[in-house]
N, C-alpha and C positions, 0 to 999 in steps of 0.2 A: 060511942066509945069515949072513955072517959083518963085522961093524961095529967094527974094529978089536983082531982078537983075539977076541971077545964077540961070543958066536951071540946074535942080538937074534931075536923072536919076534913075529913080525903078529899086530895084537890088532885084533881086528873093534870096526865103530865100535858097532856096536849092544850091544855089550859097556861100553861108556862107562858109569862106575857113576854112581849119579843125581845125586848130589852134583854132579858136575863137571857133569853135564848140563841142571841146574838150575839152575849159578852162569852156563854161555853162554847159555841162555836168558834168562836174568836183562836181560842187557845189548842184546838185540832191543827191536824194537815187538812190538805184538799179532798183528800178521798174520804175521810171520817165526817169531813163536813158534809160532803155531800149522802154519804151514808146515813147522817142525822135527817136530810132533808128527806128522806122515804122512808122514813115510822112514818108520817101519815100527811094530812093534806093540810091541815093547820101549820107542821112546822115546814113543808114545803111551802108555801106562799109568804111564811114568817122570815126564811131564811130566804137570801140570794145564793149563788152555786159558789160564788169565792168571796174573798175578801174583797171588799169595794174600799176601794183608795180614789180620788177625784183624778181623771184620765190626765194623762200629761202630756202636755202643746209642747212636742218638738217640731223645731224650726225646721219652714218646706221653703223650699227643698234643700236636699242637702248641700248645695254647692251655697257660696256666700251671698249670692244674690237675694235678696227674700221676697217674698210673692207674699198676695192675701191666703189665710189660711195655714193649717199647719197639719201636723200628724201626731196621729194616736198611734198607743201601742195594741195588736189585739195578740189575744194570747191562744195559743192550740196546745190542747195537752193528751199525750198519748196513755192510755187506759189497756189493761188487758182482765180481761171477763175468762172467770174462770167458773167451769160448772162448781155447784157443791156436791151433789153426788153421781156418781158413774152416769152417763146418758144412757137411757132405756134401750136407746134401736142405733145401729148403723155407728156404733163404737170404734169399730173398725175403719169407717173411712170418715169422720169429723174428726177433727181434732178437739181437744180438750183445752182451747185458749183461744179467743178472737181477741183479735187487735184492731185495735179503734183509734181515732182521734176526734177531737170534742173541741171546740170553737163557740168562746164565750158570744152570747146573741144580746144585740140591743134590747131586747124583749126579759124584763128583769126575770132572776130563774132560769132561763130554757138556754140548753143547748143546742147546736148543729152539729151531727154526726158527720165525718170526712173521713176520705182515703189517709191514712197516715204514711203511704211511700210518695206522695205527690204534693208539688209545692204548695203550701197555705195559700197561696193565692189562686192558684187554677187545680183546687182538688176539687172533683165532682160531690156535692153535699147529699149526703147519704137520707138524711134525716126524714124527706120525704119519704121512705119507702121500706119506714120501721115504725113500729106501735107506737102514740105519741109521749109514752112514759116505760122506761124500764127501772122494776126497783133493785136498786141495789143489796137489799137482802136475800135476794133471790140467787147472788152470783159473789164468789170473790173476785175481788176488783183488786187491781194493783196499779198503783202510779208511776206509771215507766218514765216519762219525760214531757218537759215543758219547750215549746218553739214560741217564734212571737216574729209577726208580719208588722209593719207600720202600712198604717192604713190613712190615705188621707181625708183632710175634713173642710170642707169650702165647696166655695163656688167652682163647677168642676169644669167651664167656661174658662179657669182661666190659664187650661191646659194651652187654651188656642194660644195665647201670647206669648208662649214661650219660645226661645228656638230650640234647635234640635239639641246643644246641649243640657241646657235646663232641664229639658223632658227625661233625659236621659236619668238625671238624680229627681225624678220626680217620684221615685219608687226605690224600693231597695228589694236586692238579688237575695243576700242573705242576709239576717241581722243574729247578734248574739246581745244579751244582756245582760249585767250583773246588777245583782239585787240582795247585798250584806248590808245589815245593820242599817248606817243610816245614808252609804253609798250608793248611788243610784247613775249607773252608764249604761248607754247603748252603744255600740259598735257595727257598723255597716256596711257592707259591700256593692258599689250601685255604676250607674253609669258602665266606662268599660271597663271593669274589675279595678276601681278604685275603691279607697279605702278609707273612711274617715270614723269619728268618735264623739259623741256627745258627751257630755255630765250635766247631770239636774243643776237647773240655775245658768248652766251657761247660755251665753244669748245666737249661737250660732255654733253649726255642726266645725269640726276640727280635721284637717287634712291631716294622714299619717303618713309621714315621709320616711323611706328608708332607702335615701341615697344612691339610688341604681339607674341608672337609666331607662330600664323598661319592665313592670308587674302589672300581672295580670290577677286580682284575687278572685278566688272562685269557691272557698268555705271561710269561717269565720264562727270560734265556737269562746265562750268561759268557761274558767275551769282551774281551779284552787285559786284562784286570786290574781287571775290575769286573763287577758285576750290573746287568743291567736290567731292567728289570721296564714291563709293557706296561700299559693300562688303557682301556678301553670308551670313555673317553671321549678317546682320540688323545694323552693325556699319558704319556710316556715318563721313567721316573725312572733315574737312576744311582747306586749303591752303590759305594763305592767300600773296600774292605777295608783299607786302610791307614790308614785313621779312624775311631778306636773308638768315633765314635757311630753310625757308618753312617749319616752324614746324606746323604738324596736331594738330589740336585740335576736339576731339569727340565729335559727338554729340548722343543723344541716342540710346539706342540699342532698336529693334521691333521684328523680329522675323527671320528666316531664310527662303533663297529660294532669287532667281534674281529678282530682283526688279527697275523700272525704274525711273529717275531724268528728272523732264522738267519744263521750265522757261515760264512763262507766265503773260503779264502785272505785272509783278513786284515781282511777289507770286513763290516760289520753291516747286515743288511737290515732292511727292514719290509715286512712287504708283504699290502697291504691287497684282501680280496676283492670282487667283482662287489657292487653294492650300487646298488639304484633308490632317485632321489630327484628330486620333481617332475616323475614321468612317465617320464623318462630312465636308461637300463640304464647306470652306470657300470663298466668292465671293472676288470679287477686293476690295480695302482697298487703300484708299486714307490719305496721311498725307500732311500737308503744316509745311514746317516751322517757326517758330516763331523766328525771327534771336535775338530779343533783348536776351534771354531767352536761346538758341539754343535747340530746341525741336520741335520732331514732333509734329503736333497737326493732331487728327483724324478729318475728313473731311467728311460731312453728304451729301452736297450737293456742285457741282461745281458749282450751280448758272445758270448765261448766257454765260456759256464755255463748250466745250466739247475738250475730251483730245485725241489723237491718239496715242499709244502704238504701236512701229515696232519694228525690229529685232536691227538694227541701230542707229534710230532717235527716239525720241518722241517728241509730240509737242501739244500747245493746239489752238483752235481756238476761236473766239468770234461770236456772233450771227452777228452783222455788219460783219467781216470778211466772211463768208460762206452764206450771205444772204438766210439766211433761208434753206439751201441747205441739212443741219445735224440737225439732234436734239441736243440743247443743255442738258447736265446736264446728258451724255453719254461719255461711254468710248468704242472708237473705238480699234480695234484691232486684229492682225491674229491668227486664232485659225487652224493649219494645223492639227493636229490631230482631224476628222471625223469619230465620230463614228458609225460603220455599222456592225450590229450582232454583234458575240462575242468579239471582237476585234475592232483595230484603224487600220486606212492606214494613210500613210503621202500625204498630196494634196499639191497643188501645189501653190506660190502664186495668191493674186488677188481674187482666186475663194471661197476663206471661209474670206470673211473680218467678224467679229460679232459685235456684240453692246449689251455693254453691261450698262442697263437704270441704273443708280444711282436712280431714285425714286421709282420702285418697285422691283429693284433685277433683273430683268429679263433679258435675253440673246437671242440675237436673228440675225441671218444671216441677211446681205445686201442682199441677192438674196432674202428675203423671206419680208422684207419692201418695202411697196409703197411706191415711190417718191426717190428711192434710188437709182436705176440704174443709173451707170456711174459715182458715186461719184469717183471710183480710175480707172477702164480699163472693159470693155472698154469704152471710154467719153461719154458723151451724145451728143444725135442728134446733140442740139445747137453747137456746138464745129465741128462733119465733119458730112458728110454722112456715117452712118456706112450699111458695109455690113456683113453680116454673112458669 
């Protein structure tokens, strides 16, 4: 073939040296990139699964004390696999969306598959007991949400030296993180539902004081441009980063008991679980905030979303994102306490996910809904061949 004079020469794409390959990646999200890394085997080994930034050494432990070693961030991101056309068999009882989480691996490229209702640190790792590569062209894939564990890094010996409070911030319950532009905090909940704050470049983690006598935190999310951070007793505080004392400001108080915070198209929830008081089973209790105003506001109906409540994460989804796969205008969530005769047993995850209907109150098992098999583990047909 001939280009004006000048035999030009077809150059395969998969020949793209990694440099360029790396620079168009660059300028994707996370699911496209990773979508590029399964055309084939050259640009999967060319590419890593995310953007690589050199790991950042926050000071261990959280309290002021400092120890050898420090902590990383690892990052889990929640994925929903969507078939591309109708599944051949058994339509009726798979659902049409599996929900996953994906836990970046030292091993450059590869992921670890996880429970996405179970904390990043003690979710059972799926990955063993799936095919060692799924392409992503085979499936719509949707990026529901990002969590992030701090994991630490050192000699792990020098757990022994601590005392019992050290130990206690040698790990974090929950953490939130923001990550605009060229701002870069962590926010943490550790020891006994204390609360503190880093920013890049500072040389030790920062206590968050909000003048009370006694808080307990127990979620901790970002979300338009600030921190909030949840507490046992219904009080809700705001962090606001662009005020270098990080002073809280309250928002109102609701009622007590652990209650969850999750960010969805734009809107901040709360959302408070089943809880008896004077005889009476109170159901889930949903609040949005109202940020001009700072107030919860009670919440009748989620609409075209439904929410997933885990030990961890929480998150919501949209009827586009799960194609049809969940009911919307539900709250998913694990209910391990099963009751059988006089008593509860604790089960195990995976196996009591519930739902629970925002439109009539009602409660009900994933094992006992048609069309619901395989929404969390084990997947649906579509996804491998599952054997018993």
């Amino acid at each position: 073939m001939r280009v004006g004079g000048i035999r030009a020469h077809s150059i395969s794409w998969t020949d793209l040296p990694n440099h360029l390959l790396e620079s168009i990646a660059d300028r994707l999200d996370s699911i496209h990139r990773l979508r590029i890394r399964s055309v084939c085997k050259s640009w999967r080994s060319g590419l890593t699964s995310s953007r690589q930034r050199p790991p950042l050494r926050l000071p261990f432990p959280i309290q002021k004390r400092k120890r050898r070693g420090h902590f990383e961030l690892v990052c889990c991101t929640v994925f929903c696999f969507q078939p591309l056309n109708n599944p051949a068999d058994n339509s009726m009882i798979a659902t049409r969306c599996w929900l996953i989480m994906t836990e970046d691996s030292q091993e450059s490229g590869k992921l670890r598959l996880k429970d996405p209702l179970t904390h990043p640190a003690y979710s059972q790792i799926l990955s063993p007991r799936l095919p060692k590569t799924l392409n992503l062209l085979d499936y719509r894939v949707f990026e529901i949400k990002k969590f992030y564990d701090l994991q630490f890094v050192g000699d792990e010996n020098i757990m022994t030296e601590m005392d019992h409070s050290e130990r206690l911030s040698a790990r974090a319950e929950k953490i939130a993180v923001c990550s605009e532009g060229t701002r870069f905090a962590v926010m943490a909940i550790h020891g006994v539902g204390l609360l503190s704050i880093w920013k890049e470049g500072d040389p030790e983690w920062r206590s968050v004081v909000d003048n009370r006598c006694f808080h307990a935190y127990n979620d901790v999310i970002y979300h338009n441009g600030r921190f909030y951070a949840q507490d046992a007793c219904g009080i809700t505080i705001s962090v606001d980063l662009s005020s270098e004392s990080s002073a809280p400001v309250r928002l109102g108080m609701q009622t007590f008991g652990e209650m969850s915070l999750l960010s969805h198209r734009g809107d901040l929830f709360l959302v408070q679980p089943p809880f008896k008081r004077a005889g009476m089973i109170h159901n889930f209790q949903v609040y949005r905030l109202n940020e001009d105003d700072g107030e919860w506001v009670l919440v009748n109906s989620l609409g075209n979303r439904a929410i997933f409540v885990g030990d961890g994460s929480s998150f919501g989804v949209s009827a586009e994102e799960c194609g049809g796969g969940c009911k919307m205008n539900c709250i998913y969530h694990i209910d391990r306490m099963h009751e059988l005769g006089f008593g509860f047993i604790e089960i195990q995850p995976f196996e009591y996910v519930a739902r629970f209907d925002m439109e009539d109150s009602s409660t009900k098992f994933l094992s006992r809904v048609l069309g619901s098999f395989g929404l969390f583990w084990p997947p649906p047909s579509w996804v491998l061949a599952w054997r018993i």
